[in-house]
MIPATOR-378389 format. One record per atom (N, C-alpha, C): atom name; chain; x, y, z. Coordinates in pm, whole numbers. Layout:
N
['CA', 'A', [X, Y, Z]]
...
***
This chain:
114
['N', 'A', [3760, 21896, 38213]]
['CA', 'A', [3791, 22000, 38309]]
['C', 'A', [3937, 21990, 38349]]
['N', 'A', [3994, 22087, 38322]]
['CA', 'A', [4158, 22081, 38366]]
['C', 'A', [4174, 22113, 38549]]
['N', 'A', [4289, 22075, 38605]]
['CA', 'A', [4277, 22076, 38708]]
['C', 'A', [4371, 22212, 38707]]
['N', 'A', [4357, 22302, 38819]]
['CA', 'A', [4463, 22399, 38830]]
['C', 'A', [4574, 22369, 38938]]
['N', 'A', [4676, 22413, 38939]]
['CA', 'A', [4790, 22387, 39045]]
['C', 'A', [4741, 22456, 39170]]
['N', 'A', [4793, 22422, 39274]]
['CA', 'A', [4773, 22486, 39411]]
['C', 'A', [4826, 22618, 39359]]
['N', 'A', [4939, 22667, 39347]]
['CA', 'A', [4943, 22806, 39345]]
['C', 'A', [4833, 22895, 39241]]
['N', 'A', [4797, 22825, 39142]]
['CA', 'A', [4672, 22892, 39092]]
['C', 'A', [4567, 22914, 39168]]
['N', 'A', [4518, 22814, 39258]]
['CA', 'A', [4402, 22803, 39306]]
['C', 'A', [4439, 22872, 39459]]
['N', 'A', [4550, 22885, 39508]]
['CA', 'A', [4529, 22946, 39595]]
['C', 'A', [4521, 23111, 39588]]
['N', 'A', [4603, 23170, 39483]]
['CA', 'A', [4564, 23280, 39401]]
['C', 'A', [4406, 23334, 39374]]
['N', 'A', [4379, 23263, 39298]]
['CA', 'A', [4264, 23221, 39273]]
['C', 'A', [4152, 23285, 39409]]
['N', 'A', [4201, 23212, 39539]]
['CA', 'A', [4092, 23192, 39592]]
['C', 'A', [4130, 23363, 39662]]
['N', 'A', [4246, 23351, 39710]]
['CA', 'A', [4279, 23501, 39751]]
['C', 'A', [4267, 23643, 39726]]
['N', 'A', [4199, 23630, 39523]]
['CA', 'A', [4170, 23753, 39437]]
['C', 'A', [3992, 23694, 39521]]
['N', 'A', [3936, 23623, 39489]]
['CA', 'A', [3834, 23595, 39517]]
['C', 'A', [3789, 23633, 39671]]
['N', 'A', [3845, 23636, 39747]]
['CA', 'A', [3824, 23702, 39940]]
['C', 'A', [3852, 23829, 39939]]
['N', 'A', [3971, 23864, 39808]]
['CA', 'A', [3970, 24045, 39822]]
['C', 'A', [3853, 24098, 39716]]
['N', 'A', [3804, 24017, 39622]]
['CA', 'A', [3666, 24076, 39536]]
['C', 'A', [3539, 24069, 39651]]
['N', 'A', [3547, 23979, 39729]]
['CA', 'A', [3412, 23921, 39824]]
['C', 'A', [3437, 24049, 39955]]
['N', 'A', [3520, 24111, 39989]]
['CA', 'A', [3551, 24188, 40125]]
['C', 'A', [3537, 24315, 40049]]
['N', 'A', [3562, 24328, 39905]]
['CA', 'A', [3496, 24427, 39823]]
['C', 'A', [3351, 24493, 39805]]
['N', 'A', [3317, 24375, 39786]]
['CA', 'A', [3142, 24362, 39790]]
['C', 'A', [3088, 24378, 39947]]
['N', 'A', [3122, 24319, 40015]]
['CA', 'A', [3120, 24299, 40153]]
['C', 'A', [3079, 24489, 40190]]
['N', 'A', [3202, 24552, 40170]]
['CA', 'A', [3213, 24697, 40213]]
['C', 'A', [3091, 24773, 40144]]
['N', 'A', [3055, 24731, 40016]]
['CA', 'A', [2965, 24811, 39899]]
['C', 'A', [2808, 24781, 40004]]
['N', 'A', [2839, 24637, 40032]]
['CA', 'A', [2676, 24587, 40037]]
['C', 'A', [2692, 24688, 40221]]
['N', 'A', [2746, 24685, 40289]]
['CA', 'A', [2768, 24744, 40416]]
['C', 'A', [2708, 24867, 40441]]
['N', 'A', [2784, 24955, 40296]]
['CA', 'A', [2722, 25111, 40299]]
['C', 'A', [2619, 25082, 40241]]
['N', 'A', [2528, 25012, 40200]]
['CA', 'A', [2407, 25046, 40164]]
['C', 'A', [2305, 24963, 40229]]
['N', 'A', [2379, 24892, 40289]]
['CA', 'A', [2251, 24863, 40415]]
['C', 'A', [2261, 24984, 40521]]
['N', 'A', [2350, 25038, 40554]]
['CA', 'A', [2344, 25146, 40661]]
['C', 'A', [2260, 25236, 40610]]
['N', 'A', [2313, 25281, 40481]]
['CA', 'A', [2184, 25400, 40408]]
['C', 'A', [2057, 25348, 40446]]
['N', 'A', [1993, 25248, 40378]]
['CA', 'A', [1886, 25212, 40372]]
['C', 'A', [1844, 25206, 40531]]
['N', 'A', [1891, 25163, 40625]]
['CA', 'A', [1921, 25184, 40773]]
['C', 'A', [1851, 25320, 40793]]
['N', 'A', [1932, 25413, 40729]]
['CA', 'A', [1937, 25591, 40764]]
['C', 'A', [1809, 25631, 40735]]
['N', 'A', [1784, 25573, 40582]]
['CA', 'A', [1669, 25639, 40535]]
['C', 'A', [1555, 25615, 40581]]
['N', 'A', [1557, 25463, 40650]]
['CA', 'A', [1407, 25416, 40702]]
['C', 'A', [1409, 25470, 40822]]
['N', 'A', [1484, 25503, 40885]]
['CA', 'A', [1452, 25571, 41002]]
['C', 'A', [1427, 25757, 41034]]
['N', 'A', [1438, 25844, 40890]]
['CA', 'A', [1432, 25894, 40868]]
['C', 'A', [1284, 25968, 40883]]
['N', 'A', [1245, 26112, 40955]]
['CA', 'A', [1162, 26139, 40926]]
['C', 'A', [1014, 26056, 41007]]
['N', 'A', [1091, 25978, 41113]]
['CA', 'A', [967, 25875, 41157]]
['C', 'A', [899, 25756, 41095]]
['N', 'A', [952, 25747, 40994]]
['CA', 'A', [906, 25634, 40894]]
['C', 'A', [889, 25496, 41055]]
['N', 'A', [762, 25484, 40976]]
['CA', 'A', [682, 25323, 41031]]
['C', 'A', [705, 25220, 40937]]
['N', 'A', [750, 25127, 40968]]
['CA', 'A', [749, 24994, 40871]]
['C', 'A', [671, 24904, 40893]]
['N', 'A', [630, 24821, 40792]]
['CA', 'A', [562, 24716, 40826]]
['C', 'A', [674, 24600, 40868]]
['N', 'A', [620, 24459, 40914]]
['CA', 'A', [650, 24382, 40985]]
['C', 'A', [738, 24312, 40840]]
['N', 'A', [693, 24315, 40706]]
['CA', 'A', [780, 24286, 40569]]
['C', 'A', [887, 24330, 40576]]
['N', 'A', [912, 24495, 40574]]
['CA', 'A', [1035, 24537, 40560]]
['C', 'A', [1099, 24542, 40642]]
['N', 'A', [1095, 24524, 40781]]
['CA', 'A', [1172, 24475, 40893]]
['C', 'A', [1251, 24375, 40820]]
['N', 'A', [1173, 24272, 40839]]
['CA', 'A', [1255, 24139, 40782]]
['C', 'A', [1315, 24154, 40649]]
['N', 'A', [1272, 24242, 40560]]
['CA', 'A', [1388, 24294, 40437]]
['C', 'A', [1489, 24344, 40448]]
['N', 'A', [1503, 24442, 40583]]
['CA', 'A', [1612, 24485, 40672]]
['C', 'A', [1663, 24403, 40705]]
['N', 'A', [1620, 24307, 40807]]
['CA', 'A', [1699, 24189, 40876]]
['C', 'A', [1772, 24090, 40741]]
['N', 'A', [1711, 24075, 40610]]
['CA', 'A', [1813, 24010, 40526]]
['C', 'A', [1909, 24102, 40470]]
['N', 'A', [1920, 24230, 40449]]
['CA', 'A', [2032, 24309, 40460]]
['C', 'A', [2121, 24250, 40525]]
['N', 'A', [2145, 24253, 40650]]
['CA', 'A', [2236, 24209, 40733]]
['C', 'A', [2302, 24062, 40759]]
['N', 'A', [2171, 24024, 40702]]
['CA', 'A', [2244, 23835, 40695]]
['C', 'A', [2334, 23855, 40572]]
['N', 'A', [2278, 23881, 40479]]
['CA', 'A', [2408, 23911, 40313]]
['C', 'A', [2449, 23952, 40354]]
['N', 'A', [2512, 24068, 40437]]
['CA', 'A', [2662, 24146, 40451]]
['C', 'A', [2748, 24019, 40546]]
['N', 'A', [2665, 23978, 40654]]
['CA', 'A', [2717, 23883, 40730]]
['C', 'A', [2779, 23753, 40670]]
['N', 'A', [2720, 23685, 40563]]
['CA', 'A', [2759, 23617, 40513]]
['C', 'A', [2866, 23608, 40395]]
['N', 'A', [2867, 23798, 40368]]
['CA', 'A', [2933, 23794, 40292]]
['C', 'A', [3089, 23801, 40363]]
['N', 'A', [3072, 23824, 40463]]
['CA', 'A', [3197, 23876, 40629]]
['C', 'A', [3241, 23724, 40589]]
['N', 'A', [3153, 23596, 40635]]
['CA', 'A', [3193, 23498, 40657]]
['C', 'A', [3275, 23396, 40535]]
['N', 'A', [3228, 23497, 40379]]
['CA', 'A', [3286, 23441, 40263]]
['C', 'A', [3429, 23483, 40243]]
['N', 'A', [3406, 23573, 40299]]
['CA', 'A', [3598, 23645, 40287]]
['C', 'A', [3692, 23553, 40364]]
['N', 'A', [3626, 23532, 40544]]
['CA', 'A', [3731, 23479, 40606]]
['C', 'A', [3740, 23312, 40561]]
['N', 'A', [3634, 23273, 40525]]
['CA', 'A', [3625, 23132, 40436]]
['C', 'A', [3759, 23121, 40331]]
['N', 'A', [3720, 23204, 40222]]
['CA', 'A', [3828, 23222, 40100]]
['C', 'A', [3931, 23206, 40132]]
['N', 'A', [3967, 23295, 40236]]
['CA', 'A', [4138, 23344, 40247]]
['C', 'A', [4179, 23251, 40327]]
['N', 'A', [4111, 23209, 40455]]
['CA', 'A', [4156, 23042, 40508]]
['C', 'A', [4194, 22933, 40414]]
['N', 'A', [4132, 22947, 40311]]
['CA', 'A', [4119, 22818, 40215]]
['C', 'A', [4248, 22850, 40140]]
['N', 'A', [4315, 22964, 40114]]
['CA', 'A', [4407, 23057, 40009]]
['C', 'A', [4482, 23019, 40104]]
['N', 'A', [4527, 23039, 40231]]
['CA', 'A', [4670, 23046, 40321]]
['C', 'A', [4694, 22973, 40370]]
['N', 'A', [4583, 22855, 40429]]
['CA', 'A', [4599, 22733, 40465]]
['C', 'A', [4566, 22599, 40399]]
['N', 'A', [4605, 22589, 40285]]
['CA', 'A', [4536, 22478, 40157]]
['C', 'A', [4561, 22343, 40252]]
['N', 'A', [4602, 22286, 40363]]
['CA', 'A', [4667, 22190, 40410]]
['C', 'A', [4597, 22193, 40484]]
['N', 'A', [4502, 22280, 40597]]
['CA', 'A', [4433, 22245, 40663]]
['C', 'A', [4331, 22206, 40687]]
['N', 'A', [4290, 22118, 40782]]
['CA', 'A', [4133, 22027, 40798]]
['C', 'A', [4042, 22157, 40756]]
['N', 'A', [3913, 22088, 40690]]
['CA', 'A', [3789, 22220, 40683]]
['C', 'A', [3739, 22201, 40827]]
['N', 'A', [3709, 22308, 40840]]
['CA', 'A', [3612, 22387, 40954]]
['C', 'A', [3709, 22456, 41076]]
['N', 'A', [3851, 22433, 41019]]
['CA', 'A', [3949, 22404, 41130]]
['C', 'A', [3996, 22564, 41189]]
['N', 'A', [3992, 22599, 41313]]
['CA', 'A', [3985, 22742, 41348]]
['C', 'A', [3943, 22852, 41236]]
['N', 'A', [3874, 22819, 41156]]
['CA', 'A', [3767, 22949, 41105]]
['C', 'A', [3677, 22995, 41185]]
['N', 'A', [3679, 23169, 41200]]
['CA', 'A', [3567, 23229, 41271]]
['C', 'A', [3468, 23292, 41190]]
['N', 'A', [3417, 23245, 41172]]
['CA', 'A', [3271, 23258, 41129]]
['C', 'A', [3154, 23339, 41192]]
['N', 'A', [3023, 23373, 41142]]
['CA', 'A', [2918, 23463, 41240]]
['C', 'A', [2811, 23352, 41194]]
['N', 'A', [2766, 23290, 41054]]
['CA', 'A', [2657, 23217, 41052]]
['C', 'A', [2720, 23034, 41056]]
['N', 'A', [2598, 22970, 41108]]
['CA', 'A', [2582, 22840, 41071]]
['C', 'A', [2596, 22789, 40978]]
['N', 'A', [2522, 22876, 40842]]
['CA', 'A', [2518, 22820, 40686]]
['C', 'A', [2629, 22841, 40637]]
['N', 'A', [2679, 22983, 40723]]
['CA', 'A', [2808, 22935, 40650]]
['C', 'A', [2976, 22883, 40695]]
['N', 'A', [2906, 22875, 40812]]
['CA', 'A', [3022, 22779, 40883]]
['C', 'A', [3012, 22589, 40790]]
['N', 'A', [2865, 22584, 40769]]
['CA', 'A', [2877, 22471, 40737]]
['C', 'A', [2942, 22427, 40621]]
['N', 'A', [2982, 22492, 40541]]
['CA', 'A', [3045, 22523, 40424]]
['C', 'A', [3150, 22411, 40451]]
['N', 'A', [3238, 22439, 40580]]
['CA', 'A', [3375, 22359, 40562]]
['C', 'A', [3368, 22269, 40733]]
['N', 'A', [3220, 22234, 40687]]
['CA', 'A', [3184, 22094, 40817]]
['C', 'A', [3207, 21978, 40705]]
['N', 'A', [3320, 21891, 40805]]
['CA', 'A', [3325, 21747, 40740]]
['C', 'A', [3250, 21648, 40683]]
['N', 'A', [3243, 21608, 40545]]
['CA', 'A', [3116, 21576, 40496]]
['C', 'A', [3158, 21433, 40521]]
['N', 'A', [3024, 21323, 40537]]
['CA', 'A', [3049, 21194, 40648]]
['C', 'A', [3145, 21141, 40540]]
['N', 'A', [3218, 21028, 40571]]
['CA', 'A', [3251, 20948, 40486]]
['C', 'A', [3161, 20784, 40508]]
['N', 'A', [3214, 20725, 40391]]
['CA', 'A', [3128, 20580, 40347]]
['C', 'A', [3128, 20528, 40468]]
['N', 'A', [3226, 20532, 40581]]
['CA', 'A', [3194, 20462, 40665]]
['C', 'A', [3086, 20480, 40842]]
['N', 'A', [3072, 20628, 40784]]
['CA', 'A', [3030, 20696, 40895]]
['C', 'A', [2853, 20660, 40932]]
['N', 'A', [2801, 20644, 40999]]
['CA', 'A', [2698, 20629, 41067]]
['C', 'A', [2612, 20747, 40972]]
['N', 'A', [2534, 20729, 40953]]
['CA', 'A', [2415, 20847, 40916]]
['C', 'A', [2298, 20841, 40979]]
['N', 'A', [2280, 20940, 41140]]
['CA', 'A', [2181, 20890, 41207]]
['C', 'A', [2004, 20966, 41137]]
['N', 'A', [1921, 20889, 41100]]
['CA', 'A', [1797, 20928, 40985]]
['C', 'A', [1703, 20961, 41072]]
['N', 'A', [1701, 20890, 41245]]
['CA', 'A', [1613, 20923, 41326]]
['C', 'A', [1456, 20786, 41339]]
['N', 'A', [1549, 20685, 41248]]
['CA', 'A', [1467, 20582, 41233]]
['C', 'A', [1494, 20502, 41386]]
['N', 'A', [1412, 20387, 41402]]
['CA', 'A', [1478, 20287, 41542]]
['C', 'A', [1481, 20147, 41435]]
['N', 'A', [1614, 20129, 41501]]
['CA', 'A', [1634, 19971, 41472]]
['C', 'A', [1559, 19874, 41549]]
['N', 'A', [1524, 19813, 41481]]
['CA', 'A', [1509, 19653, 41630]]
['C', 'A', [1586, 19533, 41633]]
['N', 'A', [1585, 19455, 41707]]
['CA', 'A', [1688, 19348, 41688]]
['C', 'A', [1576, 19210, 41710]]
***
């Protein structure tokens, strides 16, 4: 695996936040449609497509949170992860939460005794 230079990869990541804010807009208008249409006419849903609705909105959301991810990562290659990114989800805030190092405590929820 070759390594790429920072200016590749920050390139890289910057075509990648304007393809993702691309998608972002596509997936947007067609959750609103689908929005339009189910409410259309009185339509009743079941308690399924609610929640098929409600994952509409987590993918657009997450896809919100992949853009500002990318382009942080593209303009600030130097900075700590997680470091003033605004984010909307957890999963994907966790993306750039500090992963422990060797020396860090890993609490498992076990009890020690002495």
């Amino acid at each position: 695996m070759m390594n790429a230079s920072p200016t590749t990869t920050q390139g890289a990541l910057l075509r990648m936040s304007g393809l993702l804010a691309e998608i972002t807009d596509d997936m947007t208008h067609v959750a609103q449609l689908v929005s339009e249409l189910s409410t259309q006419d009185a339509v009743t849903l079941s308690s399924a497509q609610i929640t098929d609705l409600q994952t509409l909105d987590r993918i657009c959301q997450s896809l919100r949170d992949l853009v500002v991810i990318t382009e942080s990562l593209a303009t600030a290659p130097g900075a700590r992860p997680g470091q003033a990114v605004d984010v909307q989800l957890a999963t994907t805030r966790s993306i750039l939460a500090p992963e422990p190092g060797p020396d860090d405590d890993i609490v498992t929820g076990s009890i020690e005794l002495f």
